[in-house]
Structures are given as structure tokens and as C-alpha cells.
C-alpha positions as CSV (number, residue, x, y, z in Angstrom):
1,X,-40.8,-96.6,-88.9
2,X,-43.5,-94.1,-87.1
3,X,-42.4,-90.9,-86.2
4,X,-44.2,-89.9,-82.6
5,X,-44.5,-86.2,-82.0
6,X,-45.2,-84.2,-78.9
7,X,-43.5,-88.1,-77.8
8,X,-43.1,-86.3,-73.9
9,X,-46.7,-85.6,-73.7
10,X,-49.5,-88.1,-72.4
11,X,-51.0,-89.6,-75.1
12,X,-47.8,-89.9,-77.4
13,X,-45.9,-92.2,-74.4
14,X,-49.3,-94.0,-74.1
15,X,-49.2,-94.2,-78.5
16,X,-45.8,-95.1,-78.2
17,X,-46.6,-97.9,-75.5
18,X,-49.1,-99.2,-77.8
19,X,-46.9,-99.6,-80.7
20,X,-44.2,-101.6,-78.3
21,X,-43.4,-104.9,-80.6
22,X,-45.7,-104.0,-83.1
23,X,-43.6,-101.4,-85.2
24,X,-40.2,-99.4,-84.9
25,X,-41.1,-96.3,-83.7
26,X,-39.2,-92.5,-82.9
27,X,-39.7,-90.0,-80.5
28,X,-39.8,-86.7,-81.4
29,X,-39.1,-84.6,-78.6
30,X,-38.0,-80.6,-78.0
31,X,-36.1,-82.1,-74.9
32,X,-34.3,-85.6,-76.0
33,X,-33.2,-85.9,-72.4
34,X,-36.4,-86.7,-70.9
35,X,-36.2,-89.7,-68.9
36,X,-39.1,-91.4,-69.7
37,X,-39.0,-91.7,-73.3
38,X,-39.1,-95.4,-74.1
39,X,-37.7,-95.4,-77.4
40,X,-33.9,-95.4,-77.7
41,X,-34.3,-93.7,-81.1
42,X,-35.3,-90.1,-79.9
43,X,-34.4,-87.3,-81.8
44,X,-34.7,-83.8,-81.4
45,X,-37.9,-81.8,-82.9
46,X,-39.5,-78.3,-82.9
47,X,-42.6,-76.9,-85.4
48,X,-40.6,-73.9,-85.2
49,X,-37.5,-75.3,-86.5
50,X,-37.6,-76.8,-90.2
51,X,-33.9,-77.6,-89.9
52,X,-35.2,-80.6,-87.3
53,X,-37.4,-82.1,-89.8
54,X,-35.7,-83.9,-92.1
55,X,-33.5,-85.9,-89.3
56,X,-36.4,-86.6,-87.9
57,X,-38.3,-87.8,-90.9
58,X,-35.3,-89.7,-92.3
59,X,-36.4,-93.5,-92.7
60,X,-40.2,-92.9,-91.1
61,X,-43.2,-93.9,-93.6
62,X,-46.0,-93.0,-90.7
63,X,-46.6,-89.8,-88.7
64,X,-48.4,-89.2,-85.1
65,X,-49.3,-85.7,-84.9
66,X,-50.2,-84.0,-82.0
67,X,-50.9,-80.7,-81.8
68,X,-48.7,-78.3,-78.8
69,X,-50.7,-76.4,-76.8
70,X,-48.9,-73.4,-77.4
71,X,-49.2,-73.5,-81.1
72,X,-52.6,-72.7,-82.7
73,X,-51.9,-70.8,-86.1
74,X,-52.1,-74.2,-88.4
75,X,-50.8,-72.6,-91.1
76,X,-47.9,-70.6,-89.8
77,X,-47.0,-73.5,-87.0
78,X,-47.8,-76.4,-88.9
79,X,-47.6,-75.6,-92.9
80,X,-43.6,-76.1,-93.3
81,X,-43.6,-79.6,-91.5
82,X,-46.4,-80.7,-93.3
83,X,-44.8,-79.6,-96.7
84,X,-41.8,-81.7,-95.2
85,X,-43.9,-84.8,-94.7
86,X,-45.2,-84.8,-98.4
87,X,-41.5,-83.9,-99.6
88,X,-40.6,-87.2,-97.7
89,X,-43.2,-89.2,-99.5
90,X,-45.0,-89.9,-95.7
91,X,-47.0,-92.8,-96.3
92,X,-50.1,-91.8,-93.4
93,X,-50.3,-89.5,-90.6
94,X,-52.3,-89.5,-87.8
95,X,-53.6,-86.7,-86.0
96,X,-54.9,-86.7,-82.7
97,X,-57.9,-84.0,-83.0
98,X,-60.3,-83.5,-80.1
99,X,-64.5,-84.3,-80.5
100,X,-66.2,-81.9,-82.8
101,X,-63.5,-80.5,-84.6
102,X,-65.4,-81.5,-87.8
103,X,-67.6,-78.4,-87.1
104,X,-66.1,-76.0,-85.3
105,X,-63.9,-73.7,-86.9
106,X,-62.7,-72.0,-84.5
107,X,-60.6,-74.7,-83.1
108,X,-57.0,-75.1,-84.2
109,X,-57.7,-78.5,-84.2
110,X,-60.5,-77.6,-87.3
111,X,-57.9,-75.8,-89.5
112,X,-55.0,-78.6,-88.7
113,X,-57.4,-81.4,-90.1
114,X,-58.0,-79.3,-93.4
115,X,-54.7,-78.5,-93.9
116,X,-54.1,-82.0,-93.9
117,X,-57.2,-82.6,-96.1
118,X,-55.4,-80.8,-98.6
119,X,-51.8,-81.8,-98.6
120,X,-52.2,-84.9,-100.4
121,X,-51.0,-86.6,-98.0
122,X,-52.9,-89.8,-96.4
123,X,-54.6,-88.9,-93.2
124,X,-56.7,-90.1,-90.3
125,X,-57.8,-87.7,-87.4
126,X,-58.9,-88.9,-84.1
127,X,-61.1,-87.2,-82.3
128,X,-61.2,-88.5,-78.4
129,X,-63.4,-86.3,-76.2
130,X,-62.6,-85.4,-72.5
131,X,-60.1,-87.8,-71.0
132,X,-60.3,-89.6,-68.0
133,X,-57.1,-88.7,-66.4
134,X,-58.4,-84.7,-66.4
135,X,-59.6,-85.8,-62.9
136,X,-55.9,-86.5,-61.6
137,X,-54.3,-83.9,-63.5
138,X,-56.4,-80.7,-64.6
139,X,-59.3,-81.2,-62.0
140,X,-57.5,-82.0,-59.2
141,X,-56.3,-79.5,-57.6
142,X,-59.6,-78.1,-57.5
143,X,-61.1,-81.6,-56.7
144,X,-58.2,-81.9,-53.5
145,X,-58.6,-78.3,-52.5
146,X,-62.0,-76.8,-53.1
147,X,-64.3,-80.1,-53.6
148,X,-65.4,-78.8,-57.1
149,X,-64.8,-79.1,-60.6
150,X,-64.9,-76.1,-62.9
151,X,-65.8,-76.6,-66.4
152,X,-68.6,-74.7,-68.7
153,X,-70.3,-78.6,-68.8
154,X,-73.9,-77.8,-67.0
155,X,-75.7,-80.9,-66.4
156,X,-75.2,-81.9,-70.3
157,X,-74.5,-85.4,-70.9
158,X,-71.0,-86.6,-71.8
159,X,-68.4,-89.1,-72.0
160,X,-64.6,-89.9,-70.6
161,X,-61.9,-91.9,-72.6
162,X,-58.9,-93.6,-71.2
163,X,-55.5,-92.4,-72.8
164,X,-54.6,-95.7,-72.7
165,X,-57.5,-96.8,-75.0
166,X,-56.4,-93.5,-77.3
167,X,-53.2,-95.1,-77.6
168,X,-54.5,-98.4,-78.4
169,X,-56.5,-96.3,-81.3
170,X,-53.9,-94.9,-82.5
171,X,-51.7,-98.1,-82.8
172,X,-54.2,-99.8,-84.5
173,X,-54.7,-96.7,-87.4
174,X,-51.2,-96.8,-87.8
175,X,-50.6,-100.6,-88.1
176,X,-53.5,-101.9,-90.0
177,X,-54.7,-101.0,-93.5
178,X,-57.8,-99.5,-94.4
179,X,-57.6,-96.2,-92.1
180,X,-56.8,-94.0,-94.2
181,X,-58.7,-90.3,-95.2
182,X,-60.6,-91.6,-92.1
183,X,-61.7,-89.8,-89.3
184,X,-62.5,-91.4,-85.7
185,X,-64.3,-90.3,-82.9
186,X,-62.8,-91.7,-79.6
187,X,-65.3,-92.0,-76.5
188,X,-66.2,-94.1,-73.7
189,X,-68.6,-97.0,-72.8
190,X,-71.3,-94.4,-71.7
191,X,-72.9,-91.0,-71.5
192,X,-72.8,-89.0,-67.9
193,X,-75.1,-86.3,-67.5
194,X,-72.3,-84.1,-66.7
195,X,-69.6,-84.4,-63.8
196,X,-71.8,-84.4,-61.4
197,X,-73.5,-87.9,-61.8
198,X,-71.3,-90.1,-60.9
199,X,-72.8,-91.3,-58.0
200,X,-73.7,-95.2,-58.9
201,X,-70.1,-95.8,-59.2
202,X,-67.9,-97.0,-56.7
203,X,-65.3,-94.0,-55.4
204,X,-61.7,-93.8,-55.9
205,X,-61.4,-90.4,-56.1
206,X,-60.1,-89.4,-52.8
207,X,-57.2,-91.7,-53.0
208,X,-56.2,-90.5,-56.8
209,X,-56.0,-86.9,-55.9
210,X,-54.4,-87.3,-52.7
211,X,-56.4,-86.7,-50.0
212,X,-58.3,-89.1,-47.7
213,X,-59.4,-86.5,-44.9
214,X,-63.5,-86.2,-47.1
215,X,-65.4,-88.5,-49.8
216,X,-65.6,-87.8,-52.9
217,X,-68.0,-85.1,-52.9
218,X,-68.6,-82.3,-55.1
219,X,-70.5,-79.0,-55.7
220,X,-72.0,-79.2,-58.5
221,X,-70.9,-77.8,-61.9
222,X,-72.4,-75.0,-63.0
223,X,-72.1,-73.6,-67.1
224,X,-70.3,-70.4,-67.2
225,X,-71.5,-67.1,-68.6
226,X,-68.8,-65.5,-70.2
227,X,-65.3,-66.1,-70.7
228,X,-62.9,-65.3,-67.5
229,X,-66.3,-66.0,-65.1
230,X,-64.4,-69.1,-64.2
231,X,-61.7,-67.5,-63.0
232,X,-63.4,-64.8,-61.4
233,X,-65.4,-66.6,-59.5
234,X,-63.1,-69.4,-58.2
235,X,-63.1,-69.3,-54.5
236,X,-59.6,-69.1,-52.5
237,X,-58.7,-72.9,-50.6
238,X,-60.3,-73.3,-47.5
239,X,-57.7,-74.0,-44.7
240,X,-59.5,-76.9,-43.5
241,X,-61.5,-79.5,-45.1
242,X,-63.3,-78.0,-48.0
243,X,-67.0,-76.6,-48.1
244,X,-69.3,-79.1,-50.0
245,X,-73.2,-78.0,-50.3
246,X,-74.5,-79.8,-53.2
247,X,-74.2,-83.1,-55.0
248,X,-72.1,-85.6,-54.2
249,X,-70.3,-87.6,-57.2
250,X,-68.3,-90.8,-57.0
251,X,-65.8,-91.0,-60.2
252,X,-63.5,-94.2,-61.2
253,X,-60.7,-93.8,-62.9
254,X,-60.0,-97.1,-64.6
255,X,-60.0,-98.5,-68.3
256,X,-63.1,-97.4,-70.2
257,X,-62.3,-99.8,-73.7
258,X,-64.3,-98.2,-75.9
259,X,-66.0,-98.4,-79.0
260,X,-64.6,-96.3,-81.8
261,X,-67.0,-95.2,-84.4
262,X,-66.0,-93.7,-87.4
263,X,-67.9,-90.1,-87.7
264,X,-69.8,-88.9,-91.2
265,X,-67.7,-87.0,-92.3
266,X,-65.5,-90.1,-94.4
267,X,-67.0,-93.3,-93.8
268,X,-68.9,-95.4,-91.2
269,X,-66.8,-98.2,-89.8
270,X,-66.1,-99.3,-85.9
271,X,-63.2,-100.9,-84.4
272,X,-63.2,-102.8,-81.4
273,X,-60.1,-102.9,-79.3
């Protein structure tokens, strides 16, 4: 069985979606009322709480991890539960990292993946970068309202990922031998030169954040200079249709199916969903 945390969260219902007929999963969830957990076997969970860990790692061999947002001291938030896993004999878990946490230390996501390292458990990390659904989720009120996206991106080159292709990832790690003391870097099809050159591709964007009154036009991004310029800088909604002076940008939001290549730091090896 494969125990799903954070199972209320995007990428766990898409995991858990992923794993439908392939293996019996659980949902570990702080709330076991939510209505769209899929699983009938939900059970209740907290990092805080080591008195939910063993219910919730009673007859479960494999582990998704995913990392709360609220919770970034690795060893203080995430030390007891992995001690539980290795008390339990946890065959493999997967953690869902982000891009780069290989080198950055300062990221929790860095100090969860040596933790693990060092348990002695079996581990594989993925590593997606930036996710296609930030445009209909964390961009878009400022895509509906302001007609700009604010993130410290420049006009550097980058990728999106479908969470449903992260799902399919993770599935496969978790079902198929040979993953293990892996780690996996998660991107799409193609590099971007930033958000802003999107403009080849056919527009959708309107529609998906809810607004059909303008295109799908955007300022354009611009890095920031210090932390909290962002915010200080973020212009109040316009009343009417919003100001747009520089590039425009047509984005789709659909299946990417990437590639997944395995990064350096374990071995090379790709799979293809």
C-alpha cells in the first residue's frame, strides 16, 4: 500500500489519480472530511503529531512525501515521521522536491532531501520546476485583474510542467523497480524565454482566468531587486479593463508529457511517460 501525504493538495490528488488500479493507495489528510479525496481509505495525518503516524503507516510499504508550505524546519518538522518511516521498515519514499534543490541550501526542500539521504531509508526526489497550472491559480488574479505576471523571472529562459504529468512521474517511481536513491528532474517539452514569450502559441488564457472583456496580453515581467519590491510595487486594480503597454503573450494550458531525465547527482536514466 502507498501512503499519499499532503493527499488534499494538487499534485497528491493528481499522484493519487495516477496510481488509480495500479496500487492500493491512502490519503493522508489533516482534514479526512474533504470531499474530494478519492480514496475510501483516508486517515487522519499531521507532521506535528507523531501519535498520527503509526495509523497512518500501518500496512503501507511506499511513501509520497510532500512537503507543507507552512513547514520548513526539516529537522524539527520532518525528523520524527521520518524516524517513523524507518521504524516501519518503509520500503521507498518519494519526495516531491522542486528544480535545483540539489544546490541550493537554502531551500527546505535541500535539507528534506538530505535528511532522507541519510535515514537509510530508500529514496527518490522529484524535482518538477514551475507548474503549469500557476497561471490559473497563483498568477491569475494578477493575470484577470492587472494584465501582468509578477515573478523575479527577467527574460531567462524556462520551462512549465503539467501536474498531471508529475503525477504520472510519481506513479511510475512508486510502481516500477529500479528508482530508487534516484533523483528526477521534472520539466516540459521546451524552454520559454521567460513568461513573456508566449506569443507563437495559440491563446486560451482569457477563458482560464475568467475574463473575456481583453486578449491575452501582458506587461512584461520584469526581475526584482530586492525582496518585498514585488509587493511594493504592485499596482492597485484598475476599475476598468486593465492597462497593458508592453508585450503581449499567448499561454496554453494543456498537457506538456514530458521527458524526465534523471539529474547527476545519482544516475543518468530517462523515462518516457
Amino acid at each position: 500500500m502507498i501512503l499519499i501525504t499532503g493527499a488534499g493538495g494538487t499534485v497528491s490528488r493528481e499522484v493519487a489519480t495516477a496510481l488509480a488500479g495500479r496500487a492500493p493507495v491512502r490519503l493522508a489528510l489533516r482534514d479526512t472530511g474533504l470531499r474530494d479525496a478519492q480514496a475510501p481509505d483516508r486517515v487522519r495525518f499531521d507532521f506535528l503529531d507523531p501519535a498520527t503516524f503509526a495509523p497512518a503507516l500501518a500496512g503501507v510499504d511506499r511513501v509520497f512525501l510532500l512537503r507543507p508550505p507552512d513547514l520548513a524546519r526539516a529537522t524539527h518538522d520532518f525528523g520524527p515521521f521520518i524516524a517513523a518511516m524507518r521504524a516501519a521498515a518503509i520500503a521507498q519514499v518519494v519526495f516531491l522536491s522542486v528544480r535545483g534543490a540539489a544546490d541550493n541550501p537554502l531551500l527546505p526542500h535541500h535539507r528534506i532531501e538530505r535528511l532522507l539521504e541519510k535515514s537509510g531509508l530508500a529514496w527518490t526526489h522529484l524535482r518538477p520546476n514551475d507548474f503549469m497550472q500557476n497561471f490559473a491559480t497563483v498568477h491569475r488574479a494578477d493575470i484577470r485583474d492587472l494584465g501582468q505576471i509578477w515573478v523575479p523571472a527577467g527574460h531567462g529562459r524556462t520551462s512549465f510542467v503539467d501536474v498531471r504529468d508529475v503525477g504520472e512521474a510519481a506513479a511510475r517511481v512508486l510502481t516500477e523497480p529500479g528508482h530508487e536513491r534516484r533523483a528526477y528532474t521534472l520539466t516540459g517539452g521546451a524552454a520559454w524565454p521567460s513568461y513573456t514569450a508566449w506569443s507563437s502559441r495559440p491563446s486560451r488564457l482569457a477563458t482560464i482566468v475568467g475574463t473575456k472583456a481583453w486578449p491575452a496580453t501582458l506587461t512584461a515581467v520584469r526581475p526584482m531587486s530586492r525582496i518585498g519590491s514585488m509587493a511594493s510595487s504592485r499596482p492597485a486594480p484598475s476599475r476598468g479593463k486593465p492597462r497593458v503597454d508592453r508585450v503581449k503573450v499567448s499561454i496554453t494550458v494543456a498537457p506538456v508529457r514530458p521527458a524526465v531525465a534523471a539529474e547527476p547527482s545519482t544516475d543518468t536514466k530517462t523515462i518516457r511517460p
